[in-house]
C-alpha positions in Angstrom: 1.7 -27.5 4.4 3.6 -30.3 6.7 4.9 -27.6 8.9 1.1 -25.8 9.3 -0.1 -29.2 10.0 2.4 -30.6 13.6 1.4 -26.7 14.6 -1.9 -27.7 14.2 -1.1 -30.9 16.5 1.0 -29.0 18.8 -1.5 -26.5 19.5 -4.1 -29.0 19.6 -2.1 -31.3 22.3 -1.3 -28.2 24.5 -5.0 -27.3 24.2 -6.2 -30.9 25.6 -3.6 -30.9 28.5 -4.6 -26.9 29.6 -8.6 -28.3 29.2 -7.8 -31.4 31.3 -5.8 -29.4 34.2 -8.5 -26.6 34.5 -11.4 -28.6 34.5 -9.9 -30.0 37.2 -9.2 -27.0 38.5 -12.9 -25.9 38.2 -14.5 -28.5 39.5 -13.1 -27.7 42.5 -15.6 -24.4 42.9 -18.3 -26.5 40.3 -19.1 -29.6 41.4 -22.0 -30.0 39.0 -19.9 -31.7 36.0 -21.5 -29.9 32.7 -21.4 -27.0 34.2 -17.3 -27.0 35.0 -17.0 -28.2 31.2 -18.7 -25.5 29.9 -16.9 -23.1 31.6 -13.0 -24.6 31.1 -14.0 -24.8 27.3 -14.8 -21.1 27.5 -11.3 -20.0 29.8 -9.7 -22.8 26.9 -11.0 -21.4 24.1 -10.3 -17.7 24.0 -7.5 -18.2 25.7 -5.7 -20.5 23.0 -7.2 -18.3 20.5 -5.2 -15.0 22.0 -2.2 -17.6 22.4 -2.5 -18.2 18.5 -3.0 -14.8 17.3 0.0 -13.8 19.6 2.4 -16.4 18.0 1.9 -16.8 14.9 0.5 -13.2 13.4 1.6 -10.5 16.1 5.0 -11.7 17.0 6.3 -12.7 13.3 4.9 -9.4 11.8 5.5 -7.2 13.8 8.8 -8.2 16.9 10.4 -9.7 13.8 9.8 -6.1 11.7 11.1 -4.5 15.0 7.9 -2.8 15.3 7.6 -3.3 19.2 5.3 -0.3 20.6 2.8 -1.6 17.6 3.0 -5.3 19.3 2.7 -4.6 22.6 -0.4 -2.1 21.9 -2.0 -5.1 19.8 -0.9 -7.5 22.6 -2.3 -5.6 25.2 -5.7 -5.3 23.1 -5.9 -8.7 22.5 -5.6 -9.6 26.4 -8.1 -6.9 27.3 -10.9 -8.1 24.6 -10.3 -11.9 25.6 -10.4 -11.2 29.4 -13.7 -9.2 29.3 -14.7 -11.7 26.7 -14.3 -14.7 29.6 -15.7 -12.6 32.4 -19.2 -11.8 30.2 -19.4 -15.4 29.4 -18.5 -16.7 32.7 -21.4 -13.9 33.8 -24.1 -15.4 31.9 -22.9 -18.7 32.8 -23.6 -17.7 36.8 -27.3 -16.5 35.5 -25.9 -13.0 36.4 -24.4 -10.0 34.4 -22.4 -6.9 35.4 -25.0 -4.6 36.0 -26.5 -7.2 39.0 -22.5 -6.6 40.6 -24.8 -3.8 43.1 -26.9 -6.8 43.8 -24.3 -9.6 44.1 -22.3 -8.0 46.3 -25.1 -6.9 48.7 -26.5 -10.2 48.9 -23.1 -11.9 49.3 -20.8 -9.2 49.8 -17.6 -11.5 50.9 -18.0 -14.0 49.1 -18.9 -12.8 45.5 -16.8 -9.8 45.9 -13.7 -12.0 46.3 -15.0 -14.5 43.5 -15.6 -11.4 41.2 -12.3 -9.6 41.3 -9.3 -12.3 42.1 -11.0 -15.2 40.6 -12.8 -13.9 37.5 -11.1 -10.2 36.4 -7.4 -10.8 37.8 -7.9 -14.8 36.9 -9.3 -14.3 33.1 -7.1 -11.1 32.3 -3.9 -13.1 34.3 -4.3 -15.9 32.4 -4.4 -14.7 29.0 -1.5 -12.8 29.5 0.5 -15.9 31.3 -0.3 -18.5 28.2 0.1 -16.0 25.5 3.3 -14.9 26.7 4.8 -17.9 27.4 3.4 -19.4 24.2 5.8 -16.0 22.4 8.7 -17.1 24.5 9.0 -20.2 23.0 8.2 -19.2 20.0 11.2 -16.9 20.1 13.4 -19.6 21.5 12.8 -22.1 19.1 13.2 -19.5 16.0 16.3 -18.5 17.9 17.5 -22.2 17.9 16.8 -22.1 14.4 18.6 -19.3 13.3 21.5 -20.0 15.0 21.2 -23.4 13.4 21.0 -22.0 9.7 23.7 -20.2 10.3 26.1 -22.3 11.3 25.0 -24.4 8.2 25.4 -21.4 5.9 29.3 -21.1 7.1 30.0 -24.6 6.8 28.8 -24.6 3.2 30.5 -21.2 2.8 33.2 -23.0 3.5 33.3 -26.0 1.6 32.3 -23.9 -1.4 35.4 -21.8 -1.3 37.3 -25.0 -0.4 36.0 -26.3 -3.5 36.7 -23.3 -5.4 40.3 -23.5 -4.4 40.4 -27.3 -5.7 39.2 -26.1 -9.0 40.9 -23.2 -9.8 43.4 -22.1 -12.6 45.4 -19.6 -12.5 44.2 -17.0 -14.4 47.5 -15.8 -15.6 48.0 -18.9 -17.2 44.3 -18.3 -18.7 44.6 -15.4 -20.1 48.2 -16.0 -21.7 46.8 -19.8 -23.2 43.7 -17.1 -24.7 45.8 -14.3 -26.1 48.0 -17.0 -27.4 44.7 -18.7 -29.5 44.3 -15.2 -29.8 47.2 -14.8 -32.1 46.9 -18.1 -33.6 43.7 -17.0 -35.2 44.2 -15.5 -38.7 43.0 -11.9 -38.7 41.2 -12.6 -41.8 38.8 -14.3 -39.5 37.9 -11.3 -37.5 34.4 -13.2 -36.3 36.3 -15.6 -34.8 38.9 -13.1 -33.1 35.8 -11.0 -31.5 34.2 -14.6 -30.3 37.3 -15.3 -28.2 36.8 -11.4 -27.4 33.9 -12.0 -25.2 35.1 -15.2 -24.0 38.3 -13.7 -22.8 35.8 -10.6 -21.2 33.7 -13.3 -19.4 36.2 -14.3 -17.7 38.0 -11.7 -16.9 34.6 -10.5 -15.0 34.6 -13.5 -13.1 37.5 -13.6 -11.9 38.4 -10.5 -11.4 35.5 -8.3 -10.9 33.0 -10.9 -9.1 35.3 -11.2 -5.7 32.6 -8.8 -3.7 29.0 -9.3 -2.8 27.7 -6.7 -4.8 28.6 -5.8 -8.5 27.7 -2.9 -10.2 24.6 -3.3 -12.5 26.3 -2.3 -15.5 29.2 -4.8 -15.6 26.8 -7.6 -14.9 24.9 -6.9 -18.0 27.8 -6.6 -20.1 28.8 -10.0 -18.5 25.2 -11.6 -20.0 25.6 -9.7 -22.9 28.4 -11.2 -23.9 27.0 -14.7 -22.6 23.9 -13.6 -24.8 26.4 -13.4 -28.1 28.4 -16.2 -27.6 25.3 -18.4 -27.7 23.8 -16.7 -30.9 27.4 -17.9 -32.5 26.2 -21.2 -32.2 22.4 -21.1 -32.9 20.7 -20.9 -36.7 18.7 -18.4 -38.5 15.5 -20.5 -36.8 16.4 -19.0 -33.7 14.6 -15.4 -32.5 16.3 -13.6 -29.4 15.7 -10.6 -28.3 16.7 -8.1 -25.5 15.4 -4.8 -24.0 16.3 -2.7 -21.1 20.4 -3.6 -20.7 21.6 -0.1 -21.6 19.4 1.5 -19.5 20.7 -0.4 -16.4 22.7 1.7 -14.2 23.0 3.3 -11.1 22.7 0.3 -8.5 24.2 -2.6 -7.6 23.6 -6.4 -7.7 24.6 -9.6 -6.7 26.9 -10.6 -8.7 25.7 -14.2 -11.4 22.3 -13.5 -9.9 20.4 -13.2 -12.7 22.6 -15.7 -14.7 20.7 -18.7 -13.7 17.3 -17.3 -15.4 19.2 -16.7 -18.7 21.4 -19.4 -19.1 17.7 -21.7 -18.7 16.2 -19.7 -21.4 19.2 -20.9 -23.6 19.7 -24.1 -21.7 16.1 -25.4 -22.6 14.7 -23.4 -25.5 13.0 -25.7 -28.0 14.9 -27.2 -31.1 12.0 -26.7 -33.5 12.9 -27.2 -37.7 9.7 -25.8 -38.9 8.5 -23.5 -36.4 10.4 -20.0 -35.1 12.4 -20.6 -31.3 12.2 -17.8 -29.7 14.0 -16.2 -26.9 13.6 -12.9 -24.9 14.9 -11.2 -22.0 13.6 -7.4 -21.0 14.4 -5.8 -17.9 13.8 -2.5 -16.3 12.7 0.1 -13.4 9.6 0.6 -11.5 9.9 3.3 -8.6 12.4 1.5 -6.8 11.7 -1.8 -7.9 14.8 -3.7 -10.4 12.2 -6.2 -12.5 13.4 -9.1 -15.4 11.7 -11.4 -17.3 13.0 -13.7 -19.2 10.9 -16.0 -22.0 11.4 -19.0 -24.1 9.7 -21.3 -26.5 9.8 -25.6 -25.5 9.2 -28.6 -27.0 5.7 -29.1 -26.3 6.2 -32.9 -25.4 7.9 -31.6 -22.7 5.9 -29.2 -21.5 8.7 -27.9 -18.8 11.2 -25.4 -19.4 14.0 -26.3 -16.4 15.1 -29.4 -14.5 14.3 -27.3 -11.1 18.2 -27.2 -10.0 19.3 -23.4 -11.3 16.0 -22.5 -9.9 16.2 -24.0 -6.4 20.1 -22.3 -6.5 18.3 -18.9 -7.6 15.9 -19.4 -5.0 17.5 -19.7 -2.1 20.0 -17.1 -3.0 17.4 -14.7 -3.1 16.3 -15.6 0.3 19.5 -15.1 1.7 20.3 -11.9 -0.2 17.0 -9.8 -0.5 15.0 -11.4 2.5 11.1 -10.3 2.0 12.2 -8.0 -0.8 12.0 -9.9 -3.9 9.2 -12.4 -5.5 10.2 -14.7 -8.1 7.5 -16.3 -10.4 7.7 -18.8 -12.7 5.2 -19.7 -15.2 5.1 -23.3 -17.2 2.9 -23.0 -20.0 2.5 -25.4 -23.1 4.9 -24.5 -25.3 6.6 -21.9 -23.3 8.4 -20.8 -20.0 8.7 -17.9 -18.6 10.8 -16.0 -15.4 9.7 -12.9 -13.8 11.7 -11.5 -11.1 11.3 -8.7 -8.8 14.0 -7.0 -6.6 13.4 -4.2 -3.9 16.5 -2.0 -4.1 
């Protein structure tokens, strides 16, 4: 809304100055003053209006989509509609019309015929096209400016992530040896606690070992919150309802790799704690065409009325941005005594 609204000012500021210089401009051929101001706020108006429609709808839809005979056909439209648009107008402004060009011309052939075709058709149709195109160039330079910007940004927190990463880690080696060792340690009369430290040991294994690309295959990231899934109903009571649909079916495609980590670990993160009523949790994905879709559900605390803090969210979000740019759509839903995920990925 803040960004719409200093566009609004920008285009309102250049609007004033272009007004200012061509009624200037005008009254040089108009001395009669509400006259000339009808006329500039004519050339003003379409003229910003063309500017606008170039900018912000025809260059972002359509350069950006790399769909350039399509823009320059619905440029060229929009210059040819706005500069007959101002010639009419500035017509019927005169007290004339094109039909009376025969008469015009007779009457005043040098005169009118020069005022006709360099001032008002090359002028109107000139003009549009001058503003509108500049009005794209900086457009493009600015976004260009900008991406250049985010990207730099992205490699410098690229960076200081895998310092970080580097700071924190363990060998795994060392890992795995400490976890076969508790491993052992366990009495194998306690097989439930053996198959706990199973899935713990699998976990990591998949992140460390298997998550070192940008793209995992589908299966092993299911099996990854699979086993998240049943470490967490270890620790939860017969109160607690979770259910799942859809994991075995996934295959066949790849993801990134936590992605969808963030939406489940809330559901357990923040499910409600209720002692006389049912908690429920449930997570169902699937296919559509070729369209990956999860949803994830869970019961809250109706006090609270909220089901995350925002932060695994904002994370989620902006990794989506990054990774599936325009092809995925992410809604949340806050309801009393509920909160629920859906997510949408175009594969």
């Amino acid at each position: 809304m803040g960004r719409v609204f200093y566009k609004g000012w920008y285009y309102a500021a250049f609007a004033l100055i272009f007004f200012l210089f061509w009624f200037l401009f005008k009254m040089g051929g108009m001395p009669e003053v509400p006259r000339a101001l009808l006329s500039t706020a004519i050339d003003v108006t379409v003229t910003i209006s063309i500017m606008i429609v170039t900018v912000e709808i025809l260059l972002p839809r359509l350069i950006y989509n790399n769909r350039f005979l399509l823009f320059f056909t619905c440029f060229f439209a929009c210059i040819f509609l706005g500069g007959t648009l101002i010639i009419l107008s500035q017509l019927h402004l005169q007290g004339t019309s094109l039909s009376d060009y025969p008469r015009n011309v007779a009457r005043s052939q040098k005169h009118f015929f020069y005022w006709f075709w360099a001032d008002l058709v090359f002028g109107s149709y000139f003009m549009i096209f001058f503003i509108s195109a500049t009005g794209a160039a900086v457009r493009l330079a600015f976004d260009r400016i900008k991406a250049l910007n985010k990207v730099e940004r992205l490699q410098k927190e690229k960076a200081l992530s895998e310092l970080e990463t580097l700071r924190a880690q363990i060998h795994p080696h060392f890992l795995f040896n400490a976890l076969n060792t508790i491993y052992y340690k366990i009495d194998r009369s306690n097989p439930q606690a053996r198959a706990t430290l199973q899935r713990f040991s699998n976990m990591l294994r998949y992140q460390l070992y298997d998550c070192n690309k940008p793209f995992i295959e589908v299966e092993k990231e299911f099996l990854f919150i699979q086993s998240y899934v049943e470490l967490q109903q270890e620790r939860m009571n017969n109160n607690y309802r979770i259910t799942c649909m859809g994991f075995d079916e996934m295959k066949g495609f790849v993801i990134s790799p936590f992605l969808l980590m963030p939406l489940v670990e809330n559901c357990f993160k923040h499910v409600s704690d209720h002692r006389e009523e049912e908690n429920r949790i449930s997570i169902d994905c699937g296919m559509e065409d070729n369209t990956f879709w999860l949803r994830t559900c869970n019961t809250v605390a109706t006090d609270t009325g909220t089901g995350s803090t925002g932060i695994g969210l904002k994370n989620i979000r902006q990794r989506l941005q990054l990774i599936y740019p325009g092809k995925h759509e992410l809604i949340i839903a806050a309801n009393p005594g509920s909160f629920e995920a859906r997510l949408k990925l175009e594969l």
